[in-house]
LUMNULO-976205 format. One line per 3 residues: for each residue x, y, z of N, C-alpha, C. Coordinates in Angstrom, 3 decimals. Example, Ala and Ser with C-alpha at 12.3 -4.5 7.8 and 13.67 -1.06 7.14 Angstrom:
<pts>
13.190 -5.690 7.800 12.300 -4.500 7.800 13.200 -3.300 7.800 ~ 12.850 -2.250 7.080 13.670 -1.060 7.140 12.900 0.030 7.870
</pts>
This chain:
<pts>
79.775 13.440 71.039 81.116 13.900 71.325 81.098 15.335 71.842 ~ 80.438 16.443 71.128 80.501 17.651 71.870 79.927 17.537 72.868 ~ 78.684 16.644 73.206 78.105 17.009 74.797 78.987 16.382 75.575
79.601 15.183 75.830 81.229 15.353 76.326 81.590 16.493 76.488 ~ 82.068 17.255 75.346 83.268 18.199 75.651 82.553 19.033 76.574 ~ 81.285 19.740 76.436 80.564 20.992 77.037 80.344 20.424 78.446
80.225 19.173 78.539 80.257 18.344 79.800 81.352 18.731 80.604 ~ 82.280 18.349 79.973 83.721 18.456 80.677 83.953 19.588 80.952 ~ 83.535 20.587 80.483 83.641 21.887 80.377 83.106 22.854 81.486
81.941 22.317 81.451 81.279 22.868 82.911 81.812 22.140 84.085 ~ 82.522 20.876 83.574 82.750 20.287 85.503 84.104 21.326 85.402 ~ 84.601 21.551 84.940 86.123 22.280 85.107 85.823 23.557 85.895
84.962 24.297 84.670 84.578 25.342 85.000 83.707 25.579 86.616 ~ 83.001 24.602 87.145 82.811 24.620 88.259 83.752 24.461 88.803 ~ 84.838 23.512 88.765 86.139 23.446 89.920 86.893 24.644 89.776
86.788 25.326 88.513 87.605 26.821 88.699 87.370 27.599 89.715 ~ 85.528 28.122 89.674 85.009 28.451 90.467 84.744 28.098 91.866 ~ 85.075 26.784 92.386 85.735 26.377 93.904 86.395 26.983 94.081
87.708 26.529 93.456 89.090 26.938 93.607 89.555 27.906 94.262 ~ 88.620 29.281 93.137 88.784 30.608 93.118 87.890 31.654 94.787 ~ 86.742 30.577 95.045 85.982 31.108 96.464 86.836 30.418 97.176
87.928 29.273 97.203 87.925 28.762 98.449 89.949 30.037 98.551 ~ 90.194 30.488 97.368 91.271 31.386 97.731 90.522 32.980 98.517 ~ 90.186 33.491 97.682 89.005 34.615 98.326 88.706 34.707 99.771
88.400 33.277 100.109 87.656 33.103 101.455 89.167 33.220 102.345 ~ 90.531 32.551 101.999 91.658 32.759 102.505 92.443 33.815 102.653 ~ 92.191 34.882 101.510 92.410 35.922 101.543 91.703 37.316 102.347
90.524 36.796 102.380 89.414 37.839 102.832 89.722 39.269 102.789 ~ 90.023 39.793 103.656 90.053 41.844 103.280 91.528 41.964 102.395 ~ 92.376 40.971 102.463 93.461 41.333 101.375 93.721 41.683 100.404
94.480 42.304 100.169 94.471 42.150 98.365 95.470 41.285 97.860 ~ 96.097 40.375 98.541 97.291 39.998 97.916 97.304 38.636 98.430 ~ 97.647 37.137 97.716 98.050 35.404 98.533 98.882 35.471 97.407
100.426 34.699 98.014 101.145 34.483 97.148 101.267 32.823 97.513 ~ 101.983 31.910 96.609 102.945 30.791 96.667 103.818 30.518 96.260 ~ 104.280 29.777 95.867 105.824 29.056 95.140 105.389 29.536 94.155
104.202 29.212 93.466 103.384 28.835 92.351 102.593 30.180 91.926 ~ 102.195 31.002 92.656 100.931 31.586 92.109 101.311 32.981 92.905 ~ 100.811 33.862 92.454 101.100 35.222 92.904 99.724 35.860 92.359
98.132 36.159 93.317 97.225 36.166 93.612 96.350 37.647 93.750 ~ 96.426 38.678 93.363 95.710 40.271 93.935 94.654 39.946 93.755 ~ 93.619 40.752 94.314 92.375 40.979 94.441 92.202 42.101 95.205
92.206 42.879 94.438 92.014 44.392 94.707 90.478 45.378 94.256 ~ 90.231 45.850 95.356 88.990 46.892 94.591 89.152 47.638 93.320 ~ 88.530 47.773 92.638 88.630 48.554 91.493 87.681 49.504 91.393
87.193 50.792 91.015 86.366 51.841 90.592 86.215 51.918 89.343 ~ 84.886 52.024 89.486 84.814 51.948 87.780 82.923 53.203 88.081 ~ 83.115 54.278 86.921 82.246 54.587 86.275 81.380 54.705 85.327
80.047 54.514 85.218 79.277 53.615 84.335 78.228 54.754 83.981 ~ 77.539 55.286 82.775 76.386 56.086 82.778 75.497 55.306 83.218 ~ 74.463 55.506 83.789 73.168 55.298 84.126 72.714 55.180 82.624
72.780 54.779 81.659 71.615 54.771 80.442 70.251 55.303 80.618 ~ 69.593 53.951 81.758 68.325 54.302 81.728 67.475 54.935 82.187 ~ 68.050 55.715 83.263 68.014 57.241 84.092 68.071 58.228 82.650
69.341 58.288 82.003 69.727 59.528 80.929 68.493 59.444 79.874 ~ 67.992 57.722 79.403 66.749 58.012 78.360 65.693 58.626 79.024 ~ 65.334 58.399 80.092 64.013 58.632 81.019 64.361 60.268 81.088
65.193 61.352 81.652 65.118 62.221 81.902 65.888 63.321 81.098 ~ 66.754 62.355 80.361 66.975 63.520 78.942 66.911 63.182 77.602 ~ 65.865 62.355 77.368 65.620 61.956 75.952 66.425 62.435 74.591
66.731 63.655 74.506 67.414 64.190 73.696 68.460 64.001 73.738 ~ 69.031 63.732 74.890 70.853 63.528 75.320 71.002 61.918 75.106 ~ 69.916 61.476 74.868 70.192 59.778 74.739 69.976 59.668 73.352
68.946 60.185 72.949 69.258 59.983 70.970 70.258 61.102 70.438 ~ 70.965 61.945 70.849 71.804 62.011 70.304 73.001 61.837 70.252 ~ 73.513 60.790 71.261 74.600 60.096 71.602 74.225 58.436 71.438
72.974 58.171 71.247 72.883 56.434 71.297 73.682 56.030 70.377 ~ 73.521 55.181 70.040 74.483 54.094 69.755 74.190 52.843 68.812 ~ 73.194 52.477 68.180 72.872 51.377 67.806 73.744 50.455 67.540
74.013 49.260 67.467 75.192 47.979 67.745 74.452 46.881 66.848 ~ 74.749 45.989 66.377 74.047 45.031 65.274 74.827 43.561 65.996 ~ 74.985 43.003 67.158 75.824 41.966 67.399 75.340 41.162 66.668
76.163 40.123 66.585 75.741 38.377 66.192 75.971 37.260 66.895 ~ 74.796 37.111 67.176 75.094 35.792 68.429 75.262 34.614 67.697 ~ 75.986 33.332 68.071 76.907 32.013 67.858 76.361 31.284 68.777
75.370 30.504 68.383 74.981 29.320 69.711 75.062 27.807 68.344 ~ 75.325 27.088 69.293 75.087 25.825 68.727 74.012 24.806 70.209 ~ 73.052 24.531 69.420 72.095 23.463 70.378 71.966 22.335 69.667
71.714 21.540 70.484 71.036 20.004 70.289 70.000 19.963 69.540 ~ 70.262 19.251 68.531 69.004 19.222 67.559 67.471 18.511 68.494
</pts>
């Protein structure tokens, strides 16, 4: 039954991903497709990011004393 669902899941998720290149491709340099239905932007965004692994490499000190350690927990379920 779940490989069904994860089944179904990825065919969707691939038709999302049609969907979504074959609007893109209609839109091309725009930022904006509207319809009856759907009202569409795609706009550039800026975004600034540290370099991390530039800052450990050339200021070691500026990276341990701002790091960060994080403990996530990953959630997978597999097929026995």
């Amino acid at each position: 039954m779940r490989e069904e669902i994860v089944g179904f899941i990825s065919e969707l998720q691939e038709e999302q991903k049609q969907s979504e290149q074959e609007v893109k491709l209609f839109i091309q340099d725009n930022e904006l497709a509207s319809s009856e239905a759907f009202r569409v932007p795609w706009k550039n965004i800026d975004s600034i990011k540290l370099d991390t692994k530039r800052i450990k490499e050339e200021r070691p000190e500026l990276y341990d004393d701002y790091g960060k350690v994080s403990h996530p927990r990953r959630f997978e379920v597999k097929a026995a």
